[in-house]
DSSP file (Angstrom, degrees, kcal/mol; ACC not computed):
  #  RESIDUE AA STRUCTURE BP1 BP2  ACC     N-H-->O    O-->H-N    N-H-->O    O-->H-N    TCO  KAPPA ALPHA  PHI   PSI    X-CA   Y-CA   Z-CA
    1    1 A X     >        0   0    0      0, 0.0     4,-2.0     0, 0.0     5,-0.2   0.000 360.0 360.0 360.0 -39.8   -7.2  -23.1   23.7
    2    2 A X  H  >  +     0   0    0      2,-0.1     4,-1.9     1,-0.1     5,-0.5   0.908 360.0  54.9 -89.5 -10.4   -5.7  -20.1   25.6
    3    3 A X  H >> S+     0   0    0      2,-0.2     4,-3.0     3,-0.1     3,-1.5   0.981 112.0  44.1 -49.1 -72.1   -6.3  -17.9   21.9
    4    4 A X  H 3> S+     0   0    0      1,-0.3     4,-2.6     2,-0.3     5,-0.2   0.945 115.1  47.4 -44.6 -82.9   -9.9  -19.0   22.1
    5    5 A X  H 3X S+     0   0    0     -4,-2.0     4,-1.6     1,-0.3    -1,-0.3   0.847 115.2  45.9 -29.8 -44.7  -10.1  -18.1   26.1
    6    6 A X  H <X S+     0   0    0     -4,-1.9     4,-1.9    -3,-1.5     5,-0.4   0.741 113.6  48.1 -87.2 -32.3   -8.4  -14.7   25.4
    7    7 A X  H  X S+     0   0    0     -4,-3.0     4,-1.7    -5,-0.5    -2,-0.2   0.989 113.8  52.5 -57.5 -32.5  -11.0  -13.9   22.1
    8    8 A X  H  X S+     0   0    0     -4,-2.6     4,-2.0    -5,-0.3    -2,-0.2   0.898 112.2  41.8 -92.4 -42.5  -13.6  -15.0   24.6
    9    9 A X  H  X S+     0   0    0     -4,-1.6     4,-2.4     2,-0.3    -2,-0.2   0.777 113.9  48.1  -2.8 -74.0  -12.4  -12.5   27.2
   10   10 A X  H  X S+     0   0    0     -4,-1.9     4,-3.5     2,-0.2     5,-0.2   0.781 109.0  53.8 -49.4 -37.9  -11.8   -9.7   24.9
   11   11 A X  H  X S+     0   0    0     -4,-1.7     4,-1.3    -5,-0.4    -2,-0.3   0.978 117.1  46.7 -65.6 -51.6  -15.7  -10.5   23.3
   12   12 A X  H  X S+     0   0    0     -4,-2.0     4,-2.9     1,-0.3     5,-0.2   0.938 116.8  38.9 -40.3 -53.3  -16.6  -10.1   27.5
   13   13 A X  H  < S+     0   0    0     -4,-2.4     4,-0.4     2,-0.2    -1,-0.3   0.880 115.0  49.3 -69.0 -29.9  -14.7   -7.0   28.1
   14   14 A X  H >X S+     0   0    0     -4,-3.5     3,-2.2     2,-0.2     4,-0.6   0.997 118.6  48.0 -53.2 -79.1  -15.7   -5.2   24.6
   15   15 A X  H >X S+     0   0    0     -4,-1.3     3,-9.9     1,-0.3     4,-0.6   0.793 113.8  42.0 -30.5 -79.9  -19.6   -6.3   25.8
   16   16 A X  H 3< S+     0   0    0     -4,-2.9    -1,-0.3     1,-0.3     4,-0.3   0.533 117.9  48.7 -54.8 -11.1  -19.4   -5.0   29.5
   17   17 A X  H <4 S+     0   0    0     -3,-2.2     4,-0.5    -4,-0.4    -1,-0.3   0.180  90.9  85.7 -87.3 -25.3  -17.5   -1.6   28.1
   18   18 A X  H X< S+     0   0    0     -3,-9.9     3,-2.3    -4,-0.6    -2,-0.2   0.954  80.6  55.6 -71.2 -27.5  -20.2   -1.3   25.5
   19   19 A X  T 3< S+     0   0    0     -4,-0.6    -2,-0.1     1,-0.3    -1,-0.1   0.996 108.2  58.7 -60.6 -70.1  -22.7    0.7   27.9
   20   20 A X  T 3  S+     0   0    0     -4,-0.3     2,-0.4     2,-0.0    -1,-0.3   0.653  88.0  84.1 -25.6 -38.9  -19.6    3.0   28.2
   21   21 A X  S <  S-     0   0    0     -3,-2.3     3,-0.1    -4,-0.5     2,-0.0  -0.792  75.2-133.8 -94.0 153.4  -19.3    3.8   25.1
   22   22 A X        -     0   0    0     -2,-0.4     2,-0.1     3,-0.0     3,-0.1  -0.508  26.3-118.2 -90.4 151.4  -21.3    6.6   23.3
   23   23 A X        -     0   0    0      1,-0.3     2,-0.2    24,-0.1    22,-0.1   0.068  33.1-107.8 -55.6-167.1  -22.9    5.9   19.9
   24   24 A X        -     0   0    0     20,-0.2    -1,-0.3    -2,-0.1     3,-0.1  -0.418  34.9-106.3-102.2 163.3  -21.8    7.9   17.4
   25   25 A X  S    S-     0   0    0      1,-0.3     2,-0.1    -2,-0.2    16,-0.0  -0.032  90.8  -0.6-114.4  48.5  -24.5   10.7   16.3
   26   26 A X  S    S-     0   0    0      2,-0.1    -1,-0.3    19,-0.0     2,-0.0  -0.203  80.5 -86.0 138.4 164.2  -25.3    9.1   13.4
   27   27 A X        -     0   0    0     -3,-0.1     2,-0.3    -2,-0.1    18,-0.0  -0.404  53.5-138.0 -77.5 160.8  -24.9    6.3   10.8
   28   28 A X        -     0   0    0     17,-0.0    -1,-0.1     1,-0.0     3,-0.1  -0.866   5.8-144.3-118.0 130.5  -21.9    7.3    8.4
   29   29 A X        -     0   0    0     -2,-0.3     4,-0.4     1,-0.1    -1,-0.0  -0.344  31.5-115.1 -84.0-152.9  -21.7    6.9    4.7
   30   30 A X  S  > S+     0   0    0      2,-0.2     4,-1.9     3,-0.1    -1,-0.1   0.796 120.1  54.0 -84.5 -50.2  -18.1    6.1    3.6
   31   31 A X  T >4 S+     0   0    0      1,-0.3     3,-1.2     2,-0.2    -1,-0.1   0.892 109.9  45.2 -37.1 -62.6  -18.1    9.4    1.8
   32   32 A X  G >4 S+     0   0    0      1,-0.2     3,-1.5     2,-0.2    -1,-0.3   0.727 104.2  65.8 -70.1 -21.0  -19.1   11.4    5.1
   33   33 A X  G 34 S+     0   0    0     -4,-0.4    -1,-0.2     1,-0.3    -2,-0.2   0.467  97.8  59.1 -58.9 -24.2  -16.5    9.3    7.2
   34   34 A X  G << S+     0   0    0     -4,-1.9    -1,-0.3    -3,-1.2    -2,-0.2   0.351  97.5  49.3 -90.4   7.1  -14.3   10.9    5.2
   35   35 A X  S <  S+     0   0    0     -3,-1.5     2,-0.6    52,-0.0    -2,-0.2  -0.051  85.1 124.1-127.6  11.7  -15.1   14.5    6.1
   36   36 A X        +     0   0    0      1,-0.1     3,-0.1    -4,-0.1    51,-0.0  -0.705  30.5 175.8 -43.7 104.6  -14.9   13.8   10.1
   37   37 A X        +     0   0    0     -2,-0.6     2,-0.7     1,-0.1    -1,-0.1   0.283  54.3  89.1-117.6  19.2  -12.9   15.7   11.5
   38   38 A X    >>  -     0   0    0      1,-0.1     3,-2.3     2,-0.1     4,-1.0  -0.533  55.3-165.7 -96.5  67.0  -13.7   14.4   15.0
   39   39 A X  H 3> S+     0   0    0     -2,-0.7     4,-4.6     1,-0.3    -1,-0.1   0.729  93.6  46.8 -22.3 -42.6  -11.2   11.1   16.0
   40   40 A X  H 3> S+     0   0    0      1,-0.2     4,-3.6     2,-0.2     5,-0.3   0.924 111.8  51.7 -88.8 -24.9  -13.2   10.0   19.0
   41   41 A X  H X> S+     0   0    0     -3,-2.3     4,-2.5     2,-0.2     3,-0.5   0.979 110.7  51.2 -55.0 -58.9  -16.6   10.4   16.8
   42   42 A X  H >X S+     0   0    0     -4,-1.0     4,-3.6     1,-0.3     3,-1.8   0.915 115.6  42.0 -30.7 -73.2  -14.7    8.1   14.0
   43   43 A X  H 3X S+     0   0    0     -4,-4.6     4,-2.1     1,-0.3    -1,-0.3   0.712 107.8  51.9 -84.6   5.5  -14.0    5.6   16.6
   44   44 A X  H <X S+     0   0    0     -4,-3.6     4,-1.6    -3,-0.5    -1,-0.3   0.764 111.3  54.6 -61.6 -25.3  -17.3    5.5   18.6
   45   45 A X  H <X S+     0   0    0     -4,-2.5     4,-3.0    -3,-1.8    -2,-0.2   0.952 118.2  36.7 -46.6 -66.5  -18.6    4.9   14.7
   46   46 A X  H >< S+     0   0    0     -4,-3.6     3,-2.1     1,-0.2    -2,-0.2   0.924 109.9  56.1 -49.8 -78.2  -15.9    1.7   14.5
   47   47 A X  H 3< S+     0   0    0     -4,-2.1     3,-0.3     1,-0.3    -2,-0.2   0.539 116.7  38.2 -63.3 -46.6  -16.2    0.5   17.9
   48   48 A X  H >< S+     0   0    0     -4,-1.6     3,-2.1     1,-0.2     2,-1.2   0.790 102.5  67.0 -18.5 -54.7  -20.5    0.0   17.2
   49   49 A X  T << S+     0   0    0     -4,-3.0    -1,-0.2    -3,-2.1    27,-0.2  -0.045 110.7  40.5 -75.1  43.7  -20.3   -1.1   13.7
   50   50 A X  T >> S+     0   0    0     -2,-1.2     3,-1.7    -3,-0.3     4,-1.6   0.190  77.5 101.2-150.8  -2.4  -18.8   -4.1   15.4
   51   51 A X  G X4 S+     0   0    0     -3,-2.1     2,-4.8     1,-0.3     3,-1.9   0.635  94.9  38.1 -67.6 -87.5  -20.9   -4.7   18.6
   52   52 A X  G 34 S+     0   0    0      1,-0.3    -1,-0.3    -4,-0.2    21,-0.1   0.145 112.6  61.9 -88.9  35.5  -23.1   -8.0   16.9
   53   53 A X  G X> S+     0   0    0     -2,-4.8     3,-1.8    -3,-1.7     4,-1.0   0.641  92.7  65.9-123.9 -46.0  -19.5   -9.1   15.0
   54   54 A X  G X< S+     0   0    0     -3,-1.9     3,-1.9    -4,-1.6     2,-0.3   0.891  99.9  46.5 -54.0 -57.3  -17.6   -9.7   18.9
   55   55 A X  G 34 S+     0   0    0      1,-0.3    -1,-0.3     2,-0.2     3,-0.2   0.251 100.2  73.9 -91.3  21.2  -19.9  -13.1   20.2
   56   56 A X  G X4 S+     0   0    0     -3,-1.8     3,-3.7    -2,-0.3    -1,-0.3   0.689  84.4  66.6 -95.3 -23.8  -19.3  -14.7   16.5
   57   57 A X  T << S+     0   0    0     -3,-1.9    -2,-0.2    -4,-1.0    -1,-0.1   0.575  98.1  51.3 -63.9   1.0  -15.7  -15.4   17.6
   58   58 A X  T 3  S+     0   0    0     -3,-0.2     2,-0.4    -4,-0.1    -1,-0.2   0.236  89.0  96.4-140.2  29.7  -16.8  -17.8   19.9
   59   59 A X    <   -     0   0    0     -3,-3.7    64,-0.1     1,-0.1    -3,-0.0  -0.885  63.2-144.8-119.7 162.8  -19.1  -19.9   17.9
   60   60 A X  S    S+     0   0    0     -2,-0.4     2,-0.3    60,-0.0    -1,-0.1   0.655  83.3  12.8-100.0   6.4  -18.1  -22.8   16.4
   61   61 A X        -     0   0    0     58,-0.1     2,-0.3    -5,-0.1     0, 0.0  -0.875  69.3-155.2-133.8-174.4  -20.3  -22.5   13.1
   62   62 A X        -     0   0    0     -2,-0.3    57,-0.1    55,-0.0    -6,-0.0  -0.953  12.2-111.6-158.4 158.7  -22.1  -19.6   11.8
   63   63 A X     >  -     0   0    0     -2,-0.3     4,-2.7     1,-0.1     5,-0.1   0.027  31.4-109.7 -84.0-175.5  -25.0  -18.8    9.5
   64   64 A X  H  > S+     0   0    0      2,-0.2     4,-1.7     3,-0.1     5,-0.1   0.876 126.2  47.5 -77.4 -27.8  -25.4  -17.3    6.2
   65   65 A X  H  > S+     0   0    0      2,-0.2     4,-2.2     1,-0.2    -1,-0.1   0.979 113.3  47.2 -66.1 -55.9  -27.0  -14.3    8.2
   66   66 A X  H  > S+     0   0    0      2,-0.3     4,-2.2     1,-0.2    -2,-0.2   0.831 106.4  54.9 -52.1 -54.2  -24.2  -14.4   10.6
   67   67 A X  H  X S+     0   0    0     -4,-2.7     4,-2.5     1,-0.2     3,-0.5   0.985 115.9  44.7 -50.1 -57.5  -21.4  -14.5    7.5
   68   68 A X  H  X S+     0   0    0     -4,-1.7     4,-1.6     1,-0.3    -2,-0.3   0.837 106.6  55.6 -62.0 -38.0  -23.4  -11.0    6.2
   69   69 A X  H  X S+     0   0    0     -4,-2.2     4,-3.0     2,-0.2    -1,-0.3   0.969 114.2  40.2 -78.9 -57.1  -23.4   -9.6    9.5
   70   70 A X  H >X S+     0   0    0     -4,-2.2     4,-1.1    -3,-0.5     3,-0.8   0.978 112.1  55.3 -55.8 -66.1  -19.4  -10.1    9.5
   71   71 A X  H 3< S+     0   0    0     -4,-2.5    -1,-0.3     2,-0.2     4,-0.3   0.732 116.1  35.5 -39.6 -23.3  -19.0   -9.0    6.0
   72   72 A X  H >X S+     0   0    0     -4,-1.6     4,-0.8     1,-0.2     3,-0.6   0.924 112.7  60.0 -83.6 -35.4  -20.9   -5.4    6.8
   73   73 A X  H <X S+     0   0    0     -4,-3.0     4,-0.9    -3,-0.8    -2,-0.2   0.704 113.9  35.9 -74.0 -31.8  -19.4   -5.3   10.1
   74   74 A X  H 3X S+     0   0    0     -4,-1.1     4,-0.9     1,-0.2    -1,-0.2   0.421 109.1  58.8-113.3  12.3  -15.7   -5.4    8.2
   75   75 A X  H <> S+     0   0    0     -3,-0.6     4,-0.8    -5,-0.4    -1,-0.2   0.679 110.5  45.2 -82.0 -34.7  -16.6   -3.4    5.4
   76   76 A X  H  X S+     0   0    0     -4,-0.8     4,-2.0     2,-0.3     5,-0.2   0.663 113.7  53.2-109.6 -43.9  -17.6   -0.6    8.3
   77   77 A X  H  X S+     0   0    0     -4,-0.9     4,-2.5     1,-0.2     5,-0.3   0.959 110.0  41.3 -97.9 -56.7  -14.4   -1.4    9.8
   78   78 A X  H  X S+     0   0    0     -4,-0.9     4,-1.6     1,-0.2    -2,-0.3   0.823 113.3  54.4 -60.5 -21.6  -12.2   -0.9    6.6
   79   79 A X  H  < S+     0   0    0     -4,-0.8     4,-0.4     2,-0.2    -1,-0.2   0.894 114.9  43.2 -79.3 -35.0  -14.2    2.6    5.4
   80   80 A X  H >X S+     0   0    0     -4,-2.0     3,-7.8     2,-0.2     4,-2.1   0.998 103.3  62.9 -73.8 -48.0  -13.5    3.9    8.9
   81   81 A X  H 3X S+     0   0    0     -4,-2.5     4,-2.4     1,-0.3    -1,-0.2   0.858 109.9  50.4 -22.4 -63.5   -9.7    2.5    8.8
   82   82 A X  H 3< S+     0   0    0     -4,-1.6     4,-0.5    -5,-0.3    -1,-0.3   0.340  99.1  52.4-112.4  41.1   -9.5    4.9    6.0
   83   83 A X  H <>>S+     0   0    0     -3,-7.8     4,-3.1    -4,-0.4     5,-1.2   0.654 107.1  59.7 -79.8 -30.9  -10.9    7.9    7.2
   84   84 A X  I  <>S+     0   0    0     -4,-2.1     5,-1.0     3,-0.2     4,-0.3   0.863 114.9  35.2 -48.9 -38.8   -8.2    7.3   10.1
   85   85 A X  I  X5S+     0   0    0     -4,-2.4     4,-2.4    -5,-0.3     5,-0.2   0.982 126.4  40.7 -53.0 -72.8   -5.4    7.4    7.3
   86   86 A X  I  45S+     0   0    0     -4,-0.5     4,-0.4     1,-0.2    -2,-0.2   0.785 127.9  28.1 -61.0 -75.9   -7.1   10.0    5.3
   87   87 A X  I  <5S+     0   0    0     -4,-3.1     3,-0.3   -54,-0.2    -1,-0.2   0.935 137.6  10.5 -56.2 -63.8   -8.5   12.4    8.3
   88   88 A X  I  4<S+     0   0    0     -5,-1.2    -3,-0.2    -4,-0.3    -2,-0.2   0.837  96.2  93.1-114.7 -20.8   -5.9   11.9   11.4
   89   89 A X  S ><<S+     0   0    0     -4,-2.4     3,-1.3    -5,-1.0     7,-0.2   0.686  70.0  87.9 -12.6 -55.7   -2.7    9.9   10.0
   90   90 A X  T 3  S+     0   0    0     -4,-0.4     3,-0.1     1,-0.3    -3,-0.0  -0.215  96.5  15.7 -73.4 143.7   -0.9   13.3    9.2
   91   91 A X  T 3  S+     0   0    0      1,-0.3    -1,-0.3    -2,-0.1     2,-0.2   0.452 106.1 100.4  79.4  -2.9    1.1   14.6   12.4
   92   92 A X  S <  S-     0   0    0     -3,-1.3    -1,-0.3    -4,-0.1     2,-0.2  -0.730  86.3 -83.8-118.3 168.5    1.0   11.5   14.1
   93   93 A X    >>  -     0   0    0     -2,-0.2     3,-2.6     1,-0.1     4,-0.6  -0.368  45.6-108.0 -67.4 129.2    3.8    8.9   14.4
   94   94 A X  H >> S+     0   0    0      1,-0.3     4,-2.0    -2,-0.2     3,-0.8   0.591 112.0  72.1 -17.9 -38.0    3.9    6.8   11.7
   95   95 A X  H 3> S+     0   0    0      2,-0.3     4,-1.6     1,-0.2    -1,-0.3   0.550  92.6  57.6 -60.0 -14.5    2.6    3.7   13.7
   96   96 A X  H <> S+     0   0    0     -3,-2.6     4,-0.6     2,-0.3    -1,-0.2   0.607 108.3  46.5 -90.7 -23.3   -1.1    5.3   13.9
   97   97 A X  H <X S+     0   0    0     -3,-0.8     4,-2.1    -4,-0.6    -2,-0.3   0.831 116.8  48.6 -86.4 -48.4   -0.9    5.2    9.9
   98   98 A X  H >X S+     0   0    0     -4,-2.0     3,-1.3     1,-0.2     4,-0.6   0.879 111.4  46.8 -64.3 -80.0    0.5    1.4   10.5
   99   99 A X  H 3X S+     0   0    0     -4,-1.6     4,-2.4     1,-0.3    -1,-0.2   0.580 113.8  44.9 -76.0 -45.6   -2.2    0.5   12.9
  100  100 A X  H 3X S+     0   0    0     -4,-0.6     4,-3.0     1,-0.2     5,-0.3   0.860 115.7  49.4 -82.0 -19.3   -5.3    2.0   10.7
  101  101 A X  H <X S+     0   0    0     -4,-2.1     4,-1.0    -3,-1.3    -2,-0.3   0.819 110.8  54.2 -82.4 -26.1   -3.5    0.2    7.2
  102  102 A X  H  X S+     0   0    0     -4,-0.6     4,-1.4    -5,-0.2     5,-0.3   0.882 106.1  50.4 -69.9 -39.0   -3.4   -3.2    9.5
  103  103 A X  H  X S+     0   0    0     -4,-2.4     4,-0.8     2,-0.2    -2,-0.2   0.798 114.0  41.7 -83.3  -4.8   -7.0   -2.8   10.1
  104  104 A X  H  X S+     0   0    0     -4,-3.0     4,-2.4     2,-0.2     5,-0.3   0.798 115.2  51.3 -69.9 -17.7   -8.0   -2.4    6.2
  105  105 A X  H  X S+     0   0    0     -4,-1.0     4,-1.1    -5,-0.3    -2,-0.2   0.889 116.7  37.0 -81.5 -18.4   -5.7   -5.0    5.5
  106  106 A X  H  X S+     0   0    0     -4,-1.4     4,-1.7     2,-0.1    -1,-0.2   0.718 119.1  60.0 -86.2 -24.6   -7.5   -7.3    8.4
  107  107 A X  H  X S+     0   0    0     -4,-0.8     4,-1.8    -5,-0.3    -2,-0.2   0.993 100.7  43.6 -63.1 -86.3  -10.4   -5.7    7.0
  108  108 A X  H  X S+     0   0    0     -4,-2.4     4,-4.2     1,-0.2    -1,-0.2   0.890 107.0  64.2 -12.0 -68.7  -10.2   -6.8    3.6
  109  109 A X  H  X S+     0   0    0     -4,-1.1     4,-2.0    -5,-0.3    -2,-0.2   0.889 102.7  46.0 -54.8 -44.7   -9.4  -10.4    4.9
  110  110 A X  H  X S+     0   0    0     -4,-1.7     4,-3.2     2,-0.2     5,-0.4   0.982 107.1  57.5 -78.3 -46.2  -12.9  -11.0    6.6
  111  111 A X  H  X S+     0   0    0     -4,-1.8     4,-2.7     1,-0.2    -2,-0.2   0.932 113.7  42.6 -33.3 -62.9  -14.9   -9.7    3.6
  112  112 A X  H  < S+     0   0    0     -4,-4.2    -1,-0.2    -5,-0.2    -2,-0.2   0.878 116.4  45.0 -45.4 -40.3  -13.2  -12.3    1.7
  113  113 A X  H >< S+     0   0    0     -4,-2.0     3,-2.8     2,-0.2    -2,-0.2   0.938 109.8  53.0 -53.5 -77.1  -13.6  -14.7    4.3
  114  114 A X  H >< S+     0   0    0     -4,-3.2     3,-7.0     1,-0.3    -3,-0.2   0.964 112.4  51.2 -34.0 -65.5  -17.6  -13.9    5.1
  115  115 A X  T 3< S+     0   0    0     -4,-2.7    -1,-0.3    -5,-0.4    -2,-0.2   0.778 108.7  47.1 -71.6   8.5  -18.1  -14.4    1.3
  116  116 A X  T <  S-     0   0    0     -3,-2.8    -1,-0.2    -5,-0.1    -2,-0.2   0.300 108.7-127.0 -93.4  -1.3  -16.3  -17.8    1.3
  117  117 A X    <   +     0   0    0     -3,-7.0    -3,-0.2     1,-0.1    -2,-0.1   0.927  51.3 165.3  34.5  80.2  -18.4  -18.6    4.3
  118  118 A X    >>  -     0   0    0     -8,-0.2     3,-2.2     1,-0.1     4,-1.2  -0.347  15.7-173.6-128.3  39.9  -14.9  -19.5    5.9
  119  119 A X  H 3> S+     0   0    0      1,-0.3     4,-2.5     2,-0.2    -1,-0.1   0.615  78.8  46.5  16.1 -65.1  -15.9  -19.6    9.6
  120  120 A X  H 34 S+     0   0    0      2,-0.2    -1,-0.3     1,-0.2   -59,-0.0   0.469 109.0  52.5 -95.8  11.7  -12.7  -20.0   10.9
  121  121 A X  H <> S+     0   0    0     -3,-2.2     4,-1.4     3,-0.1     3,-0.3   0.436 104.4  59.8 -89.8 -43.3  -11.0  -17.3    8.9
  122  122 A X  H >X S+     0   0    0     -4,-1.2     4,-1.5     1,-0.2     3,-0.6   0.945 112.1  37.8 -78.7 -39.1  -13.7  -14.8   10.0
  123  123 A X  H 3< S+     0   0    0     -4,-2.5    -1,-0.2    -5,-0.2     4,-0.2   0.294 103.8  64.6-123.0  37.8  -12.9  -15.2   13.6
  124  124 A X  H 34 S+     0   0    0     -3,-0.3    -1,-0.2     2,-0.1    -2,-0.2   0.547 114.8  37.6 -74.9 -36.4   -9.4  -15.5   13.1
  125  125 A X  H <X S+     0   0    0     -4,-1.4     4,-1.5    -3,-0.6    -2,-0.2   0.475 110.2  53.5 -82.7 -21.4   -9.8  -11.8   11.9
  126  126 A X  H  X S+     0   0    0     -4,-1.5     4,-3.8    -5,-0.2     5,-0.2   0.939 114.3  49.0 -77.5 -46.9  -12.5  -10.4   14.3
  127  127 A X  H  4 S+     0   0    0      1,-0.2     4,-0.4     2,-0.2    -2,-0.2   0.747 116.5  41.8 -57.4 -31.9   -9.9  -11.8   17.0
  128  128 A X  H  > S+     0   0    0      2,-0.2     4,-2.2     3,-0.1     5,-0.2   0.872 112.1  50.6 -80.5 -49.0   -7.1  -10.0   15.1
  129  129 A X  H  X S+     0   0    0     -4,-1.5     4,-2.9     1,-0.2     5,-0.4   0.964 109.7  55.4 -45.2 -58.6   -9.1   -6.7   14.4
  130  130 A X  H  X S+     0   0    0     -4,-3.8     4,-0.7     2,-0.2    -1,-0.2   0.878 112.7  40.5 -46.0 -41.0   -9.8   -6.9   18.2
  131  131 A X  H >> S+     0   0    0     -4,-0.4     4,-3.0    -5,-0.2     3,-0.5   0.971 111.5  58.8 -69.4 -45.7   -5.8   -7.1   19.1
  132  132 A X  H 3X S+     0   0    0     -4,-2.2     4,-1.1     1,-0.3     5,-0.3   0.717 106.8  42.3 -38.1 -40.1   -5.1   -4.6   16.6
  133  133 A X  H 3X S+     0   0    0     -4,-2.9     4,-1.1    -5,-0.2    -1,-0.3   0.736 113.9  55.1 -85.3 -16.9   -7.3   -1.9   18.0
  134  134 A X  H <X S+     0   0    0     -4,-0.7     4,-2.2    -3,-0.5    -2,-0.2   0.897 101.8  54.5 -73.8 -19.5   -6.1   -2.7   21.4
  135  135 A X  H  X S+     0   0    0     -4,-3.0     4,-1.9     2,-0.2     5,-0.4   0.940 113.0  42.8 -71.2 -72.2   -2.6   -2.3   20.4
  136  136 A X  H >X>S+     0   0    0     -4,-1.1     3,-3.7    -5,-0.3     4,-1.3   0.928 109.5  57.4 -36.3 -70.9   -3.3    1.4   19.1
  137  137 A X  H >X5S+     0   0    0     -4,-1.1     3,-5.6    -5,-0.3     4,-4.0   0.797 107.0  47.9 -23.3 -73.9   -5.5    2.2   22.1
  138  138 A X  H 3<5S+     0   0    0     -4,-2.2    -1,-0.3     1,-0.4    -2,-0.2   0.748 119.8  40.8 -59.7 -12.5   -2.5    1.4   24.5
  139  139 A X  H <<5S+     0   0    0     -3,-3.7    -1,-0.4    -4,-1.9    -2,-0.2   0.472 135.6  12.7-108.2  10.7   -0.1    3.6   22.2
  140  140 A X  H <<5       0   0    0     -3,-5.6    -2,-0.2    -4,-1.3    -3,-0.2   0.692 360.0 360.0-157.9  -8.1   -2.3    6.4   21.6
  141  141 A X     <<       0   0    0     -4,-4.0    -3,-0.1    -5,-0.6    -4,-0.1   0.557 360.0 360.0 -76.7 360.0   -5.8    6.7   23.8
């Protein structure tokens, strides 16, 4: 229950926070995501490809639209994960390299998930994806 409460809380605070954050200036292929050389562009890029992904964590089924919506949404989330390696990794403390290899590996996990139509796997991992970038923010924003 208080996981559920805190997912539901994190979807609130990502939502009221989205007006705050700038798009990005333009949709990314994986390919161009890898020739960024701008961090905060990269993660206004992440932090979008995820805005319709937050309010699935707090339903208790989801559709076949809703499973594809996760599955692009962590597909997006794992190409950016490694531009972070690829692009910004080098010079920074090892934990920033840890942080972007926890979200392909969370990354990874929901793509399986979404194509298993596994409900409660996909927002076991949007809820984890969610700590995981909070954890980085607070060591590195």
């Amino acid at each position: 229950m208080m996981r559920k409460a805190a997912v539901v809380l994190a979807a609130v605070v990502v939502g009221l926070a989205w007006g705050c954050v700038p798009a990005a200036r333009a949709e990314y292929t994986p390919e161009q995501l890898g020739q960024l050389t701008d961090v905060k562009e990269l993660m206004r890029f992440m932090y979008h490809g995820l805005d319709e992904t937050w309010s699935l964590a707090d339903q208790s089924t989801l559709t076949a639209a809703e499973f594809q919506t996760a599955g692009t949404a962590a597909a997006h989330v794992r190409d950016t994960a490694a531009a972070l390696l690829g692009n910004f990794a080098s010079g920074r403390p090892e934990s920033f390299g840890g942080f972007a290899e926890q979200l392909q590996g969370l990354a990874e996990g929901m793509i399986a998930s979404a194509a298993a139509s596994d409900a409660a796997a996909v927002k076991t991992a949007i809820g984890k994806i969610g700590d995981t970038c909070d954890a980085c923010h607070a060591a590195y924003r």
